[in-house]
C-alpha positions in Angstrom: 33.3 -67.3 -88.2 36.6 -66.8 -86.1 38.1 -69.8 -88.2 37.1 -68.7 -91.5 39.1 -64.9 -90.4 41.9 -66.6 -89.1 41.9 -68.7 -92.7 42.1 -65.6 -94.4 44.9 -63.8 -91.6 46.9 -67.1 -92.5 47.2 -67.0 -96.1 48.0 -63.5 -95.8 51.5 -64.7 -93.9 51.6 -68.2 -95.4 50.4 -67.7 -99.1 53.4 -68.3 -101.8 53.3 -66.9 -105.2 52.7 -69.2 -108.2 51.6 -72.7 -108.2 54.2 -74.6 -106.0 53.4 -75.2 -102.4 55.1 -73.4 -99.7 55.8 -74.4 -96.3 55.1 -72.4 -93.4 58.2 -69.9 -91.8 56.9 -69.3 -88.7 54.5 -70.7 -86.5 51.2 -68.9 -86.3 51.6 -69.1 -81.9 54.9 -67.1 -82.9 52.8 -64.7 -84.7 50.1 -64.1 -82.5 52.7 -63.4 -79.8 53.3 -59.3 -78.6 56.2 -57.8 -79.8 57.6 -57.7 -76.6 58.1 -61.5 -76.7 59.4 -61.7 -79.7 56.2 -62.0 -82.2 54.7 -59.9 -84.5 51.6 -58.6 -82.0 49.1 -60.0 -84.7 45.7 -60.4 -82.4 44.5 -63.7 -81.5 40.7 -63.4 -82.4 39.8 -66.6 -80.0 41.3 -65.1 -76.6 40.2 -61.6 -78.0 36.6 -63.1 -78.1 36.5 -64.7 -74.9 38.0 -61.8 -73.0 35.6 -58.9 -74.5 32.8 -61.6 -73.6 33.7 -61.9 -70.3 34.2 -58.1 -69.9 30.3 -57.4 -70.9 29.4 -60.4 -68.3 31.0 -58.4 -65.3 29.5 -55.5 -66.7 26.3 -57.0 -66.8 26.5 -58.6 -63.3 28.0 -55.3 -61.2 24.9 -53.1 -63.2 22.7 -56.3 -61.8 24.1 -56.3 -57.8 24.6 -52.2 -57.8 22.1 -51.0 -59.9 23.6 -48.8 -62.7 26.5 -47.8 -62.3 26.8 -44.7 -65.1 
């Protein structure tokens, strides 16, 4: 699912008008970089996966070791 997102995320920066091929500007790491360092902050929906995944597992485990904590 991720791929097929960042498929359509990509065309939205890549995609040329008309029929002749374009060739890519900037690299989509470049893209996905923060502002700050020089990208254009677009959200890497991988890393974003992976962290929020491994916030709801360290949820998960302090409710299991502390009972619930809210």
């Amino acid at each position: 699912m991720i791929e097929k997102i960042d498929k359509v995320r990509k065309r939205f920066f890549w995609q040329g008008g008309g029929t002749k091929r374009k060739y890519h500007l900037v690299k989509w790491k470049i893209i996905t970089k923060p502002k700050e360092k020089g990208g254009l902050g677009v959200k890497d929906l991988k890393k974003m996966n992976v962290s929020l995944l491994c916030k709801w597992w360290w949820k998960l485990e302090h409710e299991k070791a502390f009972g619930k904590i809210l």
